[in-house]
Backbone bond lengths (Angstrom), bond angles and torsions (degrees), N, CA, C in turn:
res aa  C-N    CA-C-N  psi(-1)  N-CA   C-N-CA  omega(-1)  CA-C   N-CA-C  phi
1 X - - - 1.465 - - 1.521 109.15 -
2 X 1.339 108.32 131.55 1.586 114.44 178.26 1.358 101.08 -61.39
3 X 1.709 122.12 155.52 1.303 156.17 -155.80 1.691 90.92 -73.04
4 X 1.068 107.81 -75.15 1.660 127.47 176.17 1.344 108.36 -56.03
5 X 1.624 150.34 -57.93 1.480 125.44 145.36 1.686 135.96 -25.24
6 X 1.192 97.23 -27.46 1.459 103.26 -175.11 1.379 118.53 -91.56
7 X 1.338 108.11 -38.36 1.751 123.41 145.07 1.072 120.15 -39.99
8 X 1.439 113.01 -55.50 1.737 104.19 -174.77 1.725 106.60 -77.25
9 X 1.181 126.57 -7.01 1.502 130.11 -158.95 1.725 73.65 -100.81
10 X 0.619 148.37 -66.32 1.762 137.14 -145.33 1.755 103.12 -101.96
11 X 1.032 106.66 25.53 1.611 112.90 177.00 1.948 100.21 -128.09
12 X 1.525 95.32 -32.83 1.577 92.03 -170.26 1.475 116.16 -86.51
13 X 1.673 98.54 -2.51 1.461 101.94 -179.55 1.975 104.24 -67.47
14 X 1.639 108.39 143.68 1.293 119.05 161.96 1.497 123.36 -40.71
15 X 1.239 128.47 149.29 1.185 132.91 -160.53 1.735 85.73 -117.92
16 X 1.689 97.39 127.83 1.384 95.17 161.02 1.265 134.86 -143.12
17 X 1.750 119.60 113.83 1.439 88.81 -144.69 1.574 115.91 -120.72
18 X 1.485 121.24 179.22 1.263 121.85 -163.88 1.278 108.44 -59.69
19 X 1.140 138.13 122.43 1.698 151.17 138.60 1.167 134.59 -61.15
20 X 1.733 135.20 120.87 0.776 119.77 149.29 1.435 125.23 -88.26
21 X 1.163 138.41 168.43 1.377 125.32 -177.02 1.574 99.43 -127.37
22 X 1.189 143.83 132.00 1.628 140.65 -174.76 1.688 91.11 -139.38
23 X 1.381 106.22 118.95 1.488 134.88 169.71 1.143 124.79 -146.24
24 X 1.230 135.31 155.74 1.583 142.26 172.39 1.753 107.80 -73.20
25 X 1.864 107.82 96.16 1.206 94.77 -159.01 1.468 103.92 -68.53
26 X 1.343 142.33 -42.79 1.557 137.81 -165.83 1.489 98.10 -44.16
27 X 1.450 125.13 -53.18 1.318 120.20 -161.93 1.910 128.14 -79.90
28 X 1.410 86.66 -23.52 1.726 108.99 -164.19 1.980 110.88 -143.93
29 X 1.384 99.32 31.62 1.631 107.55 179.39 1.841 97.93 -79.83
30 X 1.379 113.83 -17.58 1.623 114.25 172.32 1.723 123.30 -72.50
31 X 1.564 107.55 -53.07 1.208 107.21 157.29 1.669 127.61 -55.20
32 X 1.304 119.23 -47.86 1.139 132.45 155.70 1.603 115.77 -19.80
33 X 1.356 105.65 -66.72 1.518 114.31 165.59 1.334 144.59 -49.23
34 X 1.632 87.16 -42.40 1.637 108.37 176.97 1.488 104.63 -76.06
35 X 1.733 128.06 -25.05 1.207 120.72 165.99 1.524 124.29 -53.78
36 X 1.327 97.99 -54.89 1.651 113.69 -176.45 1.932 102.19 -45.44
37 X 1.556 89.91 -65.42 1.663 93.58 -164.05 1.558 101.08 -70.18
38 X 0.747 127.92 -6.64 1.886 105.06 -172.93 1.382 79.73 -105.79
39 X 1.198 120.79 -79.44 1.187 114.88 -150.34 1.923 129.59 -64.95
40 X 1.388 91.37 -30.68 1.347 119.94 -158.94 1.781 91.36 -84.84
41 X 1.440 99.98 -67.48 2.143 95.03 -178.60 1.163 103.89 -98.94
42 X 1.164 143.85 -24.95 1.575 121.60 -176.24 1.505 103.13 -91.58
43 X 1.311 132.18 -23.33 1.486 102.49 -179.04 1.713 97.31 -138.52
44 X 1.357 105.24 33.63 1.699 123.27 143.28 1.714 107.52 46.43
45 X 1.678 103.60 28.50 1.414 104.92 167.70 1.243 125.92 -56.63
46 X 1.570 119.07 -55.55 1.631 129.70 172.68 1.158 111.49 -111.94
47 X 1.464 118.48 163.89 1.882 124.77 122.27 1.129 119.09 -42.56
48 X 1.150 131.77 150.43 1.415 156.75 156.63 1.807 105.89 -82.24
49 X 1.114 121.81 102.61 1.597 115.96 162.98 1.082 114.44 -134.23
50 X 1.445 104.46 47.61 1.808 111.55 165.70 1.607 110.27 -102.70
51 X 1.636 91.60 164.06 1.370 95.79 -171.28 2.100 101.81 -65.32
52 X 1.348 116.53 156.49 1.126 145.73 -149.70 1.626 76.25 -109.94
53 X 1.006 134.77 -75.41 1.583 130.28 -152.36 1.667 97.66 -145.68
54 X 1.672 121.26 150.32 0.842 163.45 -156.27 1.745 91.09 -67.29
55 X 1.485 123.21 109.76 1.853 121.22 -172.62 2.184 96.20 -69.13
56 X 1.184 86.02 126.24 1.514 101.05 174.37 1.730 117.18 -66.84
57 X 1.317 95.93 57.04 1.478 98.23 171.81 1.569 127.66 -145.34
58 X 1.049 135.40 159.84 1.028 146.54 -138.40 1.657 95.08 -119.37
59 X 1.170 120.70 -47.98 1.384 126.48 174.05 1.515 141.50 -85.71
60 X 1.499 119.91 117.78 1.074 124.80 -105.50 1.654 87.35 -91.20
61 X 1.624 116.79 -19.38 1.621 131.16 164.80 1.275 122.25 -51.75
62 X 1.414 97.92 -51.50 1.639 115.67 -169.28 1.515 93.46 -56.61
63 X 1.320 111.53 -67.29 1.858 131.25 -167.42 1.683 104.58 -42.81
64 X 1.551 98.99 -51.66 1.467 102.53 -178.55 1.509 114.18 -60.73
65 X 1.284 122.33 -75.95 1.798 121.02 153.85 1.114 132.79 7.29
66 X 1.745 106.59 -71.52 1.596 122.64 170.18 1.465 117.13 -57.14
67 X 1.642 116.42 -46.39 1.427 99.11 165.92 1.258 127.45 -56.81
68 X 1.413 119.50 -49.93 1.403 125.74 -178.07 1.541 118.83 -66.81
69 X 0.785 99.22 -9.05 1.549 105.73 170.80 1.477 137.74 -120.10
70 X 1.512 99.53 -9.83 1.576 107.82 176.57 1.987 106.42 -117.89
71 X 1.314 109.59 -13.47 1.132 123.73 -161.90 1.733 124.32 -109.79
72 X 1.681 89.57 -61.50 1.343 101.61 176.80 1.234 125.13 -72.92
73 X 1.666 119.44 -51.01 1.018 130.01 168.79 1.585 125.39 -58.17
74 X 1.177 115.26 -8.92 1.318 118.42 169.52 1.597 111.15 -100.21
75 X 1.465 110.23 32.59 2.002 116.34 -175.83 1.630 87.23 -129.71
76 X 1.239 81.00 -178.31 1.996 91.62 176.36 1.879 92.18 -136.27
77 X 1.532 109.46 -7.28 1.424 114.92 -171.27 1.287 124.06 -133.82
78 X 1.434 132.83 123.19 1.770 111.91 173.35 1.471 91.70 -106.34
79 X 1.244 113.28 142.84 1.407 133.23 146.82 1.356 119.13 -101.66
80 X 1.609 112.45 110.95 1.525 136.25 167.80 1.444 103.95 -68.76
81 X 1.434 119.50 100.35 1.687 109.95 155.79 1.969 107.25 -81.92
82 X 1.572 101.00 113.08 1.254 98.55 169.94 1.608 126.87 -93.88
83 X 1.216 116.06 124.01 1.956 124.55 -154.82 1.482 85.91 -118.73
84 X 1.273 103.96 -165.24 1.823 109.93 -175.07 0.973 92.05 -84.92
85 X 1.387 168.81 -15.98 1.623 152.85 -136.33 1.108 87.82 -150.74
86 X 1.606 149.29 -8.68 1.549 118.55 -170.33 1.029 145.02 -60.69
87 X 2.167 97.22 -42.64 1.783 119.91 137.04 1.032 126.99 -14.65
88 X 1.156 140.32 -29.98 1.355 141.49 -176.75 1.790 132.12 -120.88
89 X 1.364 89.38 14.26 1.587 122.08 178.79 1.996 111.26 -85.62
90 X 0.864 112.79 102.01 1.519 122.30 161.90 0.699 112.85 -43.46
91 X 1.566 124.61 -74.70 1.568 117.07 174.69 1.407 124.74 -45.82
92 X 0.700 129.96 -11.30 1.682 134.62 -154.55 1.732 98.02 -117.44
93 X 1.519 112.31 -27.96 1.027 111.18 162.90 2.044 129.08 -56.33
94 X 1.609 77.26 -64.36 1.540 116.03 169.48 1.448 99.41 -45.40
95 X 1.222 152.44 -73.80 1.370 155.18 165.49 1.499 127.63 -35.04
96 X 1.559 110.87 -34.55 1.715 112.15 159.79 1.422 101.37 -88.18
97 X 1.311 151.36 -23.45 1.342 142.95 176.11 1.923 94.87 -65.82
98 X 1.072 115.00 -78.46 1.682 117.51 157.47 1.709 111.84 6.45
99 X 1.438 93.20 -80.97 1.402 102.29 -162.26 1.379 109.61 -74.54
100 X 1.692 117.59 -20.88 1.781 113.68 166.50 1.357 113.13 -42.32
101 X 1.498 102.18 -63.91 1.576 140.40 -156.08 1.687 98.71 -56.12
102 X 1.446 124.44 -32.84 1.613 122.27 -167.30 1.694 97.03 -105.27
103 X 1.673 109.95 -14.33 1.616 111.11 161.60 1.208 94.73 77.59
104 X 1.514 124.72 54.55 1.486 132.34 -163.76 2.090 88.86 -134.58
105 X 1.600 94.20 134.27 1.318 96.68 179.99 1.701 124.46 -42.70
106 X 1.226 136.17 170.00 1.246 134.03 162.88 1.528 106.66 -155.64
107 X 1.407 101.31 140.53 1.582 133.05 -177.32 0.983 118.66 -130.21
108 X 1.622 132.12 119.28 1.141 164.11 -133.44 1.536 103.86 -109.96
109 X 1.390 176.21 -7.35 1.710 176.48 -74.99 1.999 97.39 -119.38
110 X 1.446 102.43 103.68 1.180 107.68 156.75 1.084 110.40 -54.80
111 X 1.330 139.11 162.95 0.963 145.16 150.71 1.761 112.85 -115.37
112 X 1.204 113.40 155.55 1.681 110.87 -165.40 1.688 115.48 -74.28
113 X 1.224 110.39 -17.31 1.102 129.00 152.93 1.614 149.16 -46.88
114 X 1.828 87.27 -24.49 1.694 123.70 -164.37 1.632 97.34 -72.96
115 X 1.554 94.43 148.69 1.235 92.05 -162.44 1.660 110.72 -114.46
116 X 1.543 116.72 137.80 1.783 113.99 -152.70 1.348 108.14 -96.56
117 X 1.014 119.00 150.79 2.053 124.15 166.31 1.029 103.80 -79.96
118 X 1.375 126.31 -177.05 1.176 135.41 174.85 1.602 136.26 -49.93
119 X 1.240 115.44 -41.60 1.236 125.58 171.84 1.828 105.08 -90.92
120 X 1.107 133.54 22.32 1.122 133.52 140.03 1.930 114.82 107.28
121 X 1.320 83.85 5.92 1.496 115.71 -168.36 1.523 107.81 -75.02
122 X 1.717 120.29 107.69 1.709 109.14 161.88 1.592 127.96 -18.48
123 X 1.261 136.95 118.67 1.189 106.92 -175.90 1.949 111.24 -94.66
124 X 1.064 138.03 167.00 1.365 135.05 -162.63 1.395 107.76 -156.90
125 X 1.571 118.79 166.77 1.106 123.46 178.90 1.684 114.69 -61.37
126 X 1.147 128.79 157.23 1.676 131.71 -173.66 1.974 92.76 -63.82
127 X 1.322 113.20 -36.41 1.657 115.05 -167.81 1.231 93.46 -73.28
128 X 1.533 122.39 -48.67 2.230 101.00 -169.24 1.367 81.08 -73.21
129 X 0.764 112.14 -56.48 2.002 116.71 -140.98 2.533 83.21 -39.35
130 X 1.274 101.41 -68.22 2.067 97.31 -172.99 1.566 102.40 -45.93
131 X 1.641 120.44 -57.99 1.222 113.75 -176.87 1.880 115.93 -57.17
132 X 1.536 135.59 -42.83 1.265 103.54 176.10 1.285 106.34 -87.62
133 X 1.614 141.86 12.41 1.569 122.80 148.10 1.732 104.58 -62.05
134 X 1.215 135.15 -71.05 1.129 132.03 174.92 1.571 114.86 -29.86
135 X 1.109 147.72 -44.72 1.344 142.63 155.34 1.683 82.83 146.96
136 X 1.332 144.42 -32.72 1.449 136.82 -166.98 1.268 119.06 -23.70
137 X 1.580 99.10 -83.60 1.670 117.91 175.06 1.697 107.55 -55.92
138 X 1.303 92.74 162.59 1.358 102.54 -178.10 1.625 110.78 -113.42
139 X 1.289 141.68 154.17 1.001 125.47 177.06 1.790 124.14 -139.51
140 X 1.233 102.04 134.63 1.755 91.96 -174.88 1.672 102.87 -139.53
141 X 1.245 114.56 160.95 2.191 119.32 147.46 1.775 107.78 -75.19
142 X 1.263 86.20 161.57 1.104 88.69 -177.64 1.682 138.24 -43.17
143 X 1.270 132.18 140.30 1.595 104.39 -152.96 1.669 106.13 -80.04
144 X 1.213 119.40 150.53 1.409 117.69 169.05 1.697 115.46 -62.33
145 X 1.611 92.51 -33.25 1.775 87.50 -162.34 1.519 106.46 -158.23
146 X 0.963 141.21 132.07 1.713 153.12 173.09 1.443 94.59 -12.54
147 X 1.287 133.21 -53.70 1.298 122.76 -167.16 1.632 118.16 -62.86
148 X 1.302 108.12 -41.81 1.834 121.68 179.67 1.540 96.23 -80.74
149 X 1.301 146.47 -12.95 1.339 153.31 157.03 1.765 94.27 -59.05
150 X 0.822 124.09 -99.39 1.589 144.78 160.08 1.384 114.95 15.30
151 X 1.609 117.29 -77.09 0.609 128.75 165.58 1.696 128.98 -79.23
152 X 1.492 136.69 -12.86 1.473 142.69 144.67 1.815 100.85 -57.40
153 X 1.230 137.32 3.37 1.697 128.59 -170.24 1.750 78.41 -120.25
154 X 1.632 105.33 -46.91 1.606 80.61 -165.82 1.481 121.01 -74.45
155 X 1.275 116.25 -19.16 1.261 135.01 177.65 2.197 114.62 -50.62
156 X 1.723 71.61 -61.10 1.800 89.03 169.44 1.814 112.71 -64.64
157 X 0.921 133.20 0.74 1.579 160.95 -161.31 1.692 79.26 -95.65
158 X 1.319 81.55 -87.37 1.910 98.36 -160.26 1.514 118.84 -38.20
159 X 1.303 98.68 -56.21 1.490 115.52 173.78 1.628 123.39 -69.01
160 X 1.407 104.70 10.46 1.603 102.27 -172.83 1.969 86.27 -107.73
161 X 1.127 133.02 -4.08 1.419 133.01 169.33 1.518 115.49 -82.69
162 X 1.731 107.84 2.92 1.685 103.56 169.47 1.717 87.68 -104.35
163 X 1.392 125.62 110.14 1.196 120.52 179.63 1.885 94.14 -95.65
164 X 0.779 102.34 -32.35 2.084 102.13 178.70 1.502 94.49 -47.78
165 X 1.262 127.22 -20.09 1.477 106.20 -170.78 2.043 114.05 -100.86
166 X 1.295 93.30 -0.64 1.551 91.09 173.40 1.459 117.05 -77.18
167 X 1.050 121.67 131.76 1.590 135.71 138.86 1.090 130.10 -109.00
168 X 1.368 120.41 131.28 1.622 168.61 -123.75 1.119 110.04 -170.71
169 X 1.287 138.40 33.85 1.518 132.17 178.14 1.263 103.26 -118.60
170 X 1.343 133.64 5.18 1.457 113.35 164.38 1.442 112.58 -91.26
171 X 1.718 107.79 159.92 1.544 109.84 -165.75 1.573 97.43 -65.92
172 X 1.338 132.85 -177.44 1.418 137.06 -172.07 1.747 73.83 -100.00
173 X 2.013 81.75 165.14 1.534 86.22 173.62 1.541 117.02 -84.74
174 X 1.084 128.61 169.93 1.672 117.48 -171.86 1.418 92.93 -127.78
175 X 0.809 116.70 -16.47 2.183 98.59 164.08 2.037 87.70 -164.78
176 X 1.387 94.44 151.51 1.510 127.87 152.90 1.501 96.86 -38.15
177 X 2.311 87.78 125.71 1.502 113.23 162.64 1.562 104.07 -73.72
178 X 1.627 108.19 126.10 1.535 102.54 146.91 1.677 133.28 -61.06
């Protein structure tokens, strides 16, 4: 195979890249799923580099740590599935503070489920909600189809190279909103 065929054959291959996925699993471990399998193995958009099962600990340091260090840092992406309760998820907090802090893209996915304020508005954690006013995060509904998936990851890609636009200055949350 010519030098220059072989270049274009290993350049034209799809880019697919590591994911984290951060959701409120009790409420949205279904969507969660339906991400992985449709999108994730049947039409081979991302990696999967979320945690597999729930870290066996009690301490709320340890838990935080292990994600950020066994999980996050091994993505280039978090994906926020936002459900009616996600806003009020610690962890989920703890995991976009994470993914600011390593200056790793983030993407925002309503989910149909998500729950609105008054003026009709998704509601979200205080950390996405400053980062996609700032332009950082990226934001979409749920995708119709692998291609608007695709391109909402590459988008959040692009926009994770304005690092002047992240904010990270709120305290993490320290326990779950009722």
């Amino acid at each position: 195979m010519e030098t220059n065929a072989l270049w274009d054959l290993l350049h034209s291959a799809p880019v697919r890249r590591r994911v984290f996925i951060s959701y409120h699993h009790e409420n949205d471990q279904g969507w969660a799923n339906l991400l992985r399998n449709s999108y994730g193995d049947r039409y081979e958009v991302f990696f999967d580099n979320s945690l597999d099962d729930e870290i066996d600990s009690t301490d709320p340091e340890y838990i935080n740590r292990a994600i950020r260090e066994s999980y996050i840092v091994g993505s280039s992406i978090t994906i926020v599935l936002c459900g009616a309760e996600t806003w009020k998820r610690r962890y989920v907090d703890w995991e976009i503070s994470s993914t600011l802090h390593h200056e790793h893209a983030l993407l925002g996915i309503a989910l149909p489920t998500a729950q609105r304020g008054d003026q009709g508005e998704i509601i979200v954690t205080e950390r996405l909600h400053v980062n996609i006013q700032s332009g950082y995060a990226h934001w979409i509904t749920w995708p119709s189809n692998a291609e608007v998936l695709k391109a909402a990851i590459e988008s959040a890609i692009s926009k994770s190279s304005f690092t002047r636009l992240i904010n990270n200055t709120q305290p993490q949350m320290s326990c779950n909103r009722s």
